[in-house]
BALOKE-470147 format. One record per residue (C-alpha): residue number from 1; residue in one letter; chain; x, y, z. Coordinates in Angstrom, 3 decimals. Example, Ala and Ser with C-alpha at 12.3 -4.5 7.8 and 13.67 -1.06 7.14 Angstrom:
! BALOKE-470147
<pt><k>1</k><r>A</r><c>A</c><X>12.300</X><Y>-4.500</Y><Z>7.800</Z></pt>
<pt><k>2</k><r>S</r><c>A</c><X>13.670</X><Y>-1.060</Y><Z>7.140</Z></pt>
//
This chain:
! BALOKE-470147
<pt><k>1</k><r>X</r><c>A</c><X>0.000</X><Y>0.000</Y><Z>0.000</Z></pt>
<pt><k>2</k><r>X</r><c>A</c><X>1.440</X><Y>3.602</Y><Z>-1.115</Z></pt>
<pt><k>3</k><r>X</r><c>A</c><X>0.159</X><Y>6.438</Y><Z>0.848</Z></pt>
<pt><k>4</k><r>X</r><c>A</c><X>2.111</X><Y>9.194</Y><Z>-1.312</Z></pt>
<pt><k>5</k><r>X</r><c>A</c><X>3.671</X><Y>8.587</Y><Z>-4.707</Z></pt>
<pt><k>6</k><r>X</r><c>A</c><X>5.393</X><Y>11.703</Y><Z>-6.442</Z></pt>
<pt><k>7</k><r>X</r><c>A</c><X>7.237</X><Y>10.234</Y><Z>-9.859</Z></pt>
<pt><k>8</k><r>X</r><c>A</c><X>9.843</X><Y>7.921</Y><Z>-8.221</Z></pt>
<pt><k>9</k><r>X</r><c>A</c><X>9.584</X><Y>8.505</Y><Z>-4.755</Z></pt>
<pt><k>10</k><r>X</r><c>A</c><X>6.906</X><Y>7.065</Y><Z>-2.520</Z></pt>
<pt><k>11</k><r>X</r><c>A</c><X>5.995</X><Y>6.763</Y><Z>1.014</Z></pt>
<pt><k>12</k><r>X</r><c>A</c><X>3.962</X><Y>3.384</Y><Z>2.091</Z></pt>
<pt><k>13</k><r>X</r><c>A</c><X>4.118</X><Y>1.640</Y><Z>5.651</Z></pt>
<pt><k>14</k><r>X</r><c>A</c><X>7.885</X><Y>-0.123</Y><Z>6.187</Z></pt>
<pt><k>15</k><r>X</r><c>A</c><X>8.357</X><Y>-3.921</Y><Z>6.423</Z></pt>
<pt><k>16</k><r>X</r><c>A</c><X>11.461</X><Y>-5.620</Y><Z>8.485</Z></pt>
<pt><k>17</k><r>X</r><c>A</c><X>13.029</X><Y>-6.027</Y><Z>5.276</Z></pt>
<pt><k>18</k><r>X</r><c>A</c><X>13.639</X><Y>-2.425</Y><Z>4.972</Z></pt>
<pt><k>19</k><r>X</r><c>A</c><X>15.845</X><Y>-2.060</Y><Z>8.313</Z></pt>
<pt><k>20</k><r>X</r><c>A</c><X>19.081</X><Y>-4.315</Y><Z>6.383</Z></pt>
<pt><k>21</k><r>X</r><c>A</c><X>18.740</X><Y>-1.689</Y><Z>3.651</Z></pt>
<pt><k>22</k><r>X</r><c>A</c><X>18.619</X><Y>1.048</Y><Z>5.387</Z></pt>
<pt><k>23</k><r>X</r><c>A</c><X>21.462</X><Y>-0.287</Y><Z>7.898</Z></pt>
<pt><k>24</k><r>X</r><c>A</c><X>23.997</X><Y>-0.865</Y><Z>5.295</Z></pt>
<pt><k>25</k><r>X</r><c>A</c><X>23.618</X><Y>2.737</Y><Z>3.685</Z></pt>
<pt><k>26</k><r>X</r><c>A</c><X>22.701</X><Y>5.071</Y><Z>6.554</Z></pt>
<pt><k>27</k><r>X</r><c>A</c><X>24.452</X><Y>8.652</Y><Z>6.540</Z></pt>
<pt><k>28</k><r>X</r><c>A</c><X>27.612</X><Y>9.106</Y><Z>8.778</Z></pt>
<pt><k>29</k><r>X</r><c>A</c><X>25.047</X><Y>11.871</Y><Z>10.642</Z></pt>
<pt><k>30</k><r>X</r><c>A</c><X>22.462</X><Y>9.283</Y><Z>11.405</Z></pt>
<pt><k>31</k><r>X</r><c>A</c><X>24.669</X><Y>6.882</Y><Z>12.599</Z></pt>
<pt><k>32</k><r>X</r><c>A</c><X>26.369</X><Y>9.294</Y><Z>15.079</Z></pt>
<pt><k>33</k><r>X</r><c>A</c><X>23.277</X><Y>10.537</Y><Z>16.410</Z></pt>
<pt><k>34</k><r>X</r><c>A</c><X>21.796</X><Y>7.030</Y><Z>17.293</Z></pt>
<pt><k>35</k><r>X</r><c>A</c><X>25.290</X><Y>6.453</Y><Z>18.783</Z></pt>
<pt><k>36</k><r>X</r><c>A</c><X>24.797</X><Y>9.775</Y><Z>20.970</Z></pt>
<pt><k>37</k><r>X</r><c>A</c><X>21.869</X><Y>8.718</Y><Z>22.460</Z></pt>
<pt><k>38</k><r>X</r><c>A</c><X>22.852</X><Y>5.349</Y><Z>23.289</Z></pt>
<pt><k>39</k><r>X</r><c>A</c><X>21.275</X><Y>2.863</Y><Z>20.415</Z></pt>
<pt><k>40</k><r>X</r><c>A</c><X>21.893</X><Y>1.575</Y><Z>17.583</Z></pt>
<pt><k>41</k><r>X</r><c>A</c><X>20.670</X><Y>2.153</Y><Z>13.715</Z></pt>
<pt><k>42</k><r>X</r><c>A</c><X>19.214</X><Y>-1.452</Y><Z>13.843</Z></pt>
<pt><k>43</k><r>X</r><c>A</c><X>17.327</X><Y>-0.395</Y><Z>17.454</Z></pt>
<pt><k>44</k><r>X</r><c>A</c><X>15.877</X><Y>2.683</Y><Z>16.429</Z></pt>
<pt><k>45</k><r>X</r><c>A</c><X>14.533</X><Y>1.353</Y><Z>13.141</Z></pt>
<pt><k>46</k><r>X</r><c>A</c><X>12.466</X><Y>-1.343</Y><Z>14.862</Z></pt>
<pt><k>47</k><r>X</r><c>A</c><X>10.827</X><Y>1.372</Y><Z>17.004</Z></pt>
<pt><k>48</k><r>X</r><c>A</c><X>7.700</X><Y>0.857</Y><Z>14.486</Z></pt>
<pt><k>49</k><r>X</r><c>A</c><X>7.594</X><Y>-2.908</Y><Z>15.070</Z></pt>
<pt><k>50</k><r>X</r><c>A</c><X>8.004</X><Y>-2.846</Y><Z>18.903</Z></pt>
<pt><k>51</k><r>X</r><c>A</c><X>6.896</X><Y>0.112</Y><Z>20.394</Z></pt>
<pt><k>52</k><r>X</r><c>A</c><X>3.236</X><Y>0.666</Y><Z>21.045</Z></pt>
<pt><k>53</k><r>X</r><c>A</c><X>1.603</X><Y>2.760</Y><Z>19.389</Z></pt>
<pt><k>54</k><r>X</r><c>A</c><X>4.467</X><Y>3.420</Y><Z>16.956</Z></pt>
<pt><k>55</k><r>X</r><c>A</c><X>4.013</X><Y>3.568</Y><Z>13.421</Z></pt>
<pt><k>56</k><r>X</r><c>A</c><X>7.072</X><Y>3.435</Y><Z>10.639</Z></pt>
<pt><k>57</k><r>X</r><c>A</c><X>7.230</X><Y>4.733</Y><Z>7.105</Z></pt>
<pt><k>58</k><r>X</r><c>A</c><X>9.605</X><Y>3.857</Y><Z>4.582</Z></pt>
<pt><k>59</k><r>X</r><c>A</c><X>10.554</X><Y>6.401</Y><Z>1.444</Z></pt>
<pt><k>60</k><r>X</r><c>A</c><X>11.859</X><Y>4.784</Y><Z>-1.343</Z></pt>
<pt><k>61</k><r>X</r><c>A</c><X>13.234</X><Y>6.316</Y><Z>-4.499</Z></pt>
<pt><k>62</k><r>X</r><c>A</c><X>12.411</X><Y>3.965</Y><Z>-7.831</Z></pt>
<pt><k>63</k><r>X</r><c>A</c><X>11.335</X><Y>0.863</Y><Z>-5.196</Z></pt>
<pt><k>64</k><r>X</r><c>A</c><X>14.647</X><Y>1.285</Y><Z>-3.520</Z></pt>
<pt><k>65</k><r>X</r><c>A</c><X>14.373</X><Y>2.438</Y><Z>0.466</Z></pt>
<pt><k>66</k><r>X</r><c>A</c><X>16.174</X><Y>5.812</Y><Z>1.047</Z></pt>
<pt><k>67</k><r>X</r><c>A</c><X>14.870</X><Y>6.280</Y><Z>4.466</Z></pt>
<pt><k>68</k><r>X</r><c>A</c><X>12.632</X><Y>5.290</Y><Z>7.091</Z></pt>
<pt><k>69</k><r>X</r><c>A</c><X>10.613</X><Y>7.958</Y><Z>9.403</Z></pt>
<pt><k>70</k><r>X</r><c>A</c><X>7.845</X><Y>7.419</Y><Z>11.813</Z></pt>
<pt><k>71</k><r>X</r><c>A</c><X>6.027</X><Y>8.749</Y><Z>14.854</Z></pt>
<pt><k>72</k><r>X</r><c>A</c><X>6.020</X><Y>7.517</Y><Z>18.732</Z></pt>
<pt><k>73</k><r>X</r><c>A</c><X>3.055</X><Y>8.739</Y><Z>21.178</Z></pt>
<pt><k>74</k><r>X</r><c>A</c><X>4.137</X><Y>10.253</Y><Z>24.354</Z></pt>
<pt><k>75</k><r>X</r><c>A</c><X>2.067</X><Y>11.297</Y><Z>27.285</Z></pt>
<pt><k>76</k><r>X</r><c>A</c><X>2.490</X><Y>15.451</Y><Z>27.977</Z></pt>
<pt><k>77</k><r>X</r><c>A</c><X>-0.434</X><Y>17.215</Y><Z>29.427</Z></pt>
<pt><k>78</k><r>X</r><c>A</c><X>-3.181</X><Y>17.798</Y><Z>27.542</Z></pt>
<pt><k>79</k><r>X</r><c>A</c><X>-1.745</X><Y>17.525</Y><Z>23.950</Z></pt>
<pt><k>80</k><r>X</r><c>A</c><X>-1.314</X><Y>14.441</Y><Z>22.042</Z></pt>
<pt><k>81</k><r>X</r><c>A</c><X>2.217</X><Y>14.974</Y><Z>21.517</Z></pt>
<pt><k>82</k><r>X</r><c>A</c><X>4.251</X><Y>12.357</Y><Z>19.313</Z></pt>
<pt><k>83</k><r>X</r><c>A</c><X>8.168</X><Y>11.675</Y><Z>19.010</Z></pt>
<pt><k>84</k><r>X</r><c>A</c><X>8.767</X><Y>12.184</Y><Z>15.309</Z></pt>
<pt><k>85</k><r>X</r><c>A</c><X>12.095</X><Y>10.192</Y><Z>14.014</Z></pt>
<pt><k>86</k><r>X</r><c>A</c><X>13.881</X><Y>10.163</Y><Z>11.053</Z></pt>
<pt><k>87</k><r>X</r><c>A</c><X>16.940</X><Y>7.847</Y><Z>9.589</Z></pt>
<pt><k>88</k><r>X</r><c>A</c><X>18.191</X><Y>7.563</Y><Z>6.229</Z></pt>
<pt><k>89</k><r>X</r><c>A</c><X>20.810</X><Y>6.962</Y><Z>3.664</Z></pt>
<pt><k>90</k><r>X</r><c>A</c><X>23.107</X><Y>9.143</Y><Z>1.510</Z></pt>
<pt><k>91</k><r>X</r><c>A</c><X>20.894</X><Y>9.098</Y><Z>-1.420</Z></pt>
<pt><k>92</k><r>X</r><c>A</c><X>18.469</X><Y>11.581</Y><Z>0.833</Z></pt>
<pt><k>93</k><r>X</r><c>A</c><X>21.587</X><Y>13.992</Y><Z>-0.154</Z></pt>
<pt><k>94</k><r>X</r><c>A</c><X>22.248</X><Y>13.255</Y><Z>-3.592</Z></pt>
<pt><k>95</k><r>X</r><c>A</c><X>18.073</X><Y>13.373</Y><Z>-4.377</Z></pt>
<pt><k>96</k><r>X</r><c>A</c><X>17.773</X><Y>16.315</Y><Z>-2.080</Z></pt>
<pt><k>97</k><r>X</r><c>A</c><X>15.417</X><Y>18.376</Y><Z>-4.527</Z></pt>
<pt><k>98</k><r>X</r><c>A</c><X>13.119</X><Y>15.976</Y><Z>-4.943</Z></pt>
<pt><k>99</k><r>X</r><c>A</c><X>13.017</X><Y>15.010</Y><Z>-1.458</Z></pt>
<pt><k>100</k><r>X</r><c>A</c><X>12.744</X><Y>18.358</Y><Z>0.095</Z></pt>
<pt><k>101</k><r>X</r><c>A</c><X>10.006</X><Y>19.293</Y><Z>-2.904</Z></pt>
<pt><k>102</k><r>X</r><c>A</c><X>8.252</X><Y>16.787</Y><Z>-0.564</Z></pt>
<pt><k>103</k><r>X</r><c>A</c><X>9.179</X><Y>16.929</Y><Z>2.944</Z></pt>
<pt><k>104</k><r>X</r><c>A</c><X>5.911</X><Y>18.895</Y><Z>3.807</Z></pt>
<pt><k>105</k><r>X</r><c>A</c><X>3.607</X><Y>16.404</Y><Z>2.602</Z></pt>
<pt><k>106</k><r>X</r><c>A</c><X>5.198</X><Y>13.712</Y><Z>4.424</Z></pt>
<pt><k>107</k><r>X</r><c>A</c><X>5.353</X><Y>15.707</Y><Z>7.687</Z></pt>
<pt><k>108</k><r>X</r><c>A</c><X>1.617</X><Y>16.693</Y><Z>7.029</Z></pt>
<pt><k>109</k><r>X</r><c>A</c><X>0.774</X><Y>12.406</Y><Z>7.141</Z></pt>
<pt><k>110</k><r>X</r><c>A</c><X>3.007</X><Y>12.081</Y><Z>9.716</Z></pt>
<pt><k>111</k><r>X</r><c>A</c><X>1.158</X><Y>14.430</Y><Z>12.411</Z></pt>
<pt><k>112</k><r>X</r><c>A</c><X>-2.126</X><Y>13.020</Y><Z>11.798</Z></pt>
<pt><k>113</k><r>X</r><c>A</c><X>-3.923</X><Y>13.074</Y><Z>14.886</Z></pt>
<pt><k>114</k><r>X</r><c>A</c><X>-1.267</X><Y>14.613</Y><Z>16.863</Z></pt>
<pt><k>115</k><r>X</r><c>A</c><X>-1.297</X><Y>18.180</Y><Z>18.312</Z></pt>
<pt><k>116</k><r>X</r><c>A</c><X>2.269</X><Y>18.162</Y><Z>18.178</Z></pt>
<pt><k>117</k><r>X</r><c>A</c><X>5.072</X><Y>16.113</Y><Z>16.894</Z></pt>
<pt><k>118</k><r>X</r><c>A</c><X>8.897</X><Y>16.528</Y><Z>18.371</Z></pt>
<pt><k>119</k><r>X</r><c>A</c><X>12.214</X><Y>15.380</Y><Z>18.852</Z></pt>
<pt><k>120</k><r>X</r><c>A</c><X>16.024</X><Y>16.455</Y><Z>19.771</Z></pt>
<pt><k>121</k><r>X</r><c>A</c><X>18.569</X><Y>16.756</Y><Z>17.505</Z></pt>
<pt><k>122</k><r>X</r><c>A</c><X>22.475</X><Y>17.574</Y><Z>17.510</Z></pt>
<pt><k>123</k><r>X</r><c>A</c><X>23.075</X><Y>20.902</Y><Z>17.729</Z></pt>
<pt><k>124</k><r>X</r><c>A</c><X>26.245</X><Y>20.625</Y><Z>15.349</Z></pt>
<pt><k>125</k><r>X</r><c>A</c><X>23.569</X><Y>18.660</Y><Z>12.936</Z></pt>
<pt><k>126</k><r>X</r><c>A</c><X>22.516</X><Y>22.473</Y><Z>11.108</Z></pt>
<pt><k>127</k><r>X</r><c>A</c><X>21.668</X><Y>21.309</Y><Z>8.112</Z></pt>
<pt><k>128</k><r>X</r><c>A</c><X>18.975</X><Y>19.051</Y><Z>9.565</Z></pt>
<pt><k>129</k><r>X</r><c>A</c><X>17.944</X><Y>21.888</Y><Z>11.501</Z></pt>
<pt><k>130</k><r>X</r><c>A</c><X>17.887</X><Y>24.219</Y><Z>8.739</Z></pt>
<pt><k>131</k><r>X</r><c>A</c><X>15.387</X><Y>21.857</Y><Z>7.056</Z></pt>
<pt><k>132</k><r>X</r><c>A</c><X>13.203</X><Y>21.168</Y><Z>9.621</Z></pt>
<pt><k>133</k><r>X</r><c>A</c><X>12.957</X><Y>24.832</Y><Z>9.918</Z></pt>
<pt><k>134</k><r>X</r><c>A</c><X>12.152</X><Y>25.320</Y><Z>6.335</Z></pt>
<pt><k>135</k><r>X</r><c>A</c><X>9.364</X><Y>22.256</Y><Z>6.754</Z></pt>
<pt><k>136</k><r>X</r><c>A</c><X>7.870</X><Y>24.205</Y><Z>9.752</Z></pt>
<pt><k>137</k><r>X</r><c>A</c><X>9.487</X><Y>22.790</Y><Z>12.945</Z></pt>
<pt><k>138</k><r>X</r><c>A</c><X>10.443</X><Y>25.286</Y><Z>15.559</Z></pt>
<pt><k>139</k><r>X</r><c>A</c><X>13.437</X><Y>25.243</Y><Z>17.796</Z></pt>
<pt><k>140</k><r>X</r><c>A</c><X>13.721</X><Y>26.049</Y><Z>21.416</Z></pt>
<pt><k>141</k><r>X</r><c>A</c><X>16.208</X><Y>28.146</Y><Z>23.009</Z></pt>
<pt><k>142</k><r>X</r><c>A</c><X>16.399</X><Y>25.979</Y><Z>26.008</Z></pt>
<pt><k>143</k><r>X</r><c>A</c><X>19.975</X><Y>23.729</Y><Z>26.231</Z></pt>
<pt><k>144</k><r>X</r><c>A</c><X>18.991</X><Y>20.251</Y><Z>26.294</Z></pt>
<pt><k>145</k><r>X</r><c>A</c><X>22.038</X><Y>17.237</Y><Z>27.238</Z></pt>
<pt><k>146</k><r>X</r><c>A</c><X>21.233</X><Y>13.877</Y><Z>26.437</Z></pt>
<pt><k>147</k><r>X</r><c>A</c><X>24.677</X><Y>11.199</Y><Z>27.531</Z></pt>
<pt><k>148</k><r>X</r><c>A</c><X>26.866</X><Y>14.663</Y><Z>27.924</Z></pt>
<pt><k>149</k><r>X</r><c>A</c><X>25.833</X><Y>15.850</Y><Z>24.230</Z></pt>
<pt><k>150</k><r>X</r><c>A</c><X>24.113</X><Y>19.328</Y><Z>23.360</Z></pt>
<pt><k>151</k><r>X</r><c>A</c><X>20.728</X><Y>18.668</Y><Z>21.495</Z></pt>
<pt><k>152</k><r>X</r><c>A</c><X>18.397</X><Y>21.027</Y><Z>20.286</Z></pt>
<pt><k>153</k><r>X</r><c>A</c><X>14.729</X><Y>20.567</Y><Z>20.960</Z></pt>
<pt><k>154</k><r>X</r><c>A</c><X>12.708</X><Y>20.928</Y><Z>17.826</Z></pt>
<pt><k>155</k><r>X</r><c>A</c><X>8.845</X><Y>20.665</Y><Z>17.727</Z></pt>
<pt><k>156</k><r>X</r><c>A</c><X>6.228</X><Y>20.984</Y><Z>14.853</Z></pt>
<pt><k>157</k><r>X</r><c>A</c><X>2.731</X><Y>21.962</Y><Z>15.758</Z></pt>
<pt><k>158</k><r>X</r><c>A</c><X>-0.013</X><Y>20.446</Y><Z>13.748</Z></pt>
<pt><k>159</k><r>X</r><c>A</c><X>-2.590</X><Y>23.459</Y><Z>13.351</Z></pt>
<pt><k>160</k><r>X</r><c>A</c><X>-5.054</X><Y>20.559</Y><Z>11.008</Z></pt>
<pt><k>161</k><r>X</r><c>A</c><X>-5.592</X><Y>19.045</Y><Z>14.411</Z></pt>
<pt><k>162</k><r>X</r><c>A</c><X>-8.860</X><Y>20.043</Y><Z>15.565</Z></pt>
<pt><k>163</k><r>X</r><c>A</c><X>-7.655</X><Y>19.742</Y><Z>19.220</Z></pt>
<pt><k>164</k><r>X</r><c>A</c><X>-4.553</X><Y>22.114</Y><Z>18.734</Z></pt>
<pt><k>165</k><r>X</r><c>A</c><X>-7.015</X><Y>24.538</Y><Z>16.899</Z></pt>
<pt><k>166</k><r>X</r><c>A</c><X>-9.136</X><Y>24.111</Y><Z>19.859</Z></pt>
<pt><k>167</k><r>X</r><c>A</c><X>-6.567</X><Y>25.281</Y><Z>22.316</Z></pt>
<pt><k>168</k><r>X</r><c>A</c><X>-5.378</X><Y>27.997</Y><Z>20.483</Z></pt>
<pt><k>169</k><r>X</r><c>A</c><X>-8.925</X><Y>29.767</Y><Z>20.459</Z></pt>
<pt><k>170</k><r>X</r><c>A</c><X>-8.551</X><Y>29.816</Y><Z>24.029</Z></pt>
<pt><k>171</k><r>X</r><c>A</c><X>-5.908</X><Y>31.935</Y><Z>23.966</Z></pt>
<pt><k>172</k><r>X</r><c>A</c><X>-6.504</X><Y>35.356</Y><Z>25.268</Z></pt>
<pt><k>173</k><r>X</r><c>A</c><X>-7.053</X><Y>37.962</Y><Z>22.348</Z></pt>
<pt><k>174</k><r>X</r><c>A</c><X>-4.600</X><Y>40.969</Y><Z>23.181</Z></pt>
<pt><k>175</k><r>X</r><c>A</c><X>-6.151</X><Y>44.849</Y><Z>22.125</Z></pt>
//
């Protein structure tokens, strides 16, 4: 099943097969930063497969996996707030037009029915940053350490959720 097909890129559910794949290519970047918070590429990817609630996407360029995202519930307050991940392999850089032509619409599936989706990522990483910026994240100013390691705190809030929308008209209105 294919939930988003743009010419030769396509985003459908991920099987197991797709961890080996994605394993034996994964950016230098992605590596490190599963190393920096203590698990490794073949542990995070099977997030979707053993977490609850968890659910794992897999990109592939022409039928070949390029990278493999997904979404984690978490309990905070009110909101439905999800841990948004993302690993995948150098051919994200070398198709990055095409790719970042369609980052939106992925995020977009992605935070379906979550107020907010968020996760921390290595302050030295900028160019991630930069494009999660450019998708919509935002970043906090706050210092965050995870095993001795600077991380910045990036969060995305999904304003198609009726229950963010909700919140936000209870904001006072300033005159």
């Amino acid at each position: 099943m294919t939930y988003i097909k743009r010419g030769n890129l396509e985003f459908r559910p991920c099987v197991v097969s797709d961890i080996d794949v994605l394993v034996n290519n994964m950016r230098l970047p992605d590596i490190r930063e599963c190393a920096l918070v203590g698990v490794t590429p073949i542990i995070a990817l099977t997030v979707p497969f053993v977490e609850k609630g968890a659910k794992g996407f897999t990109i592939t360029y022409k039928d070949k996996p390029i990278a493999m995202c997904g979404v984690t519930p978490i309990r905070s307050g009110n909101d439905i707030v999800g841990k948004i991940w993302f690993l995948g392999t150098d051919d994200i850089d070398k198709l990055w037009k095409t790719f970042y032509k369609h980052s939106s619409l992925i995020l977009s599936f992605l935070c379906i029915g979550y107020d907010i989706v968020e996760n921390y990522v290595p302050i030295e990483h900028t160019k991630t940053i930069k494009w999660l910026q450019w998708i919509g994240f935002h970043q906090e100013e706050q210092q965050y350490f995870i095993n001795k390691h600077e991380f910045a705190k990036v969060f995305y809030c999904n304003l198609n959720n009726f229950g963010c929308n909700n919140r936000l008209s209870e904001r006072p209105v300033l005159h």
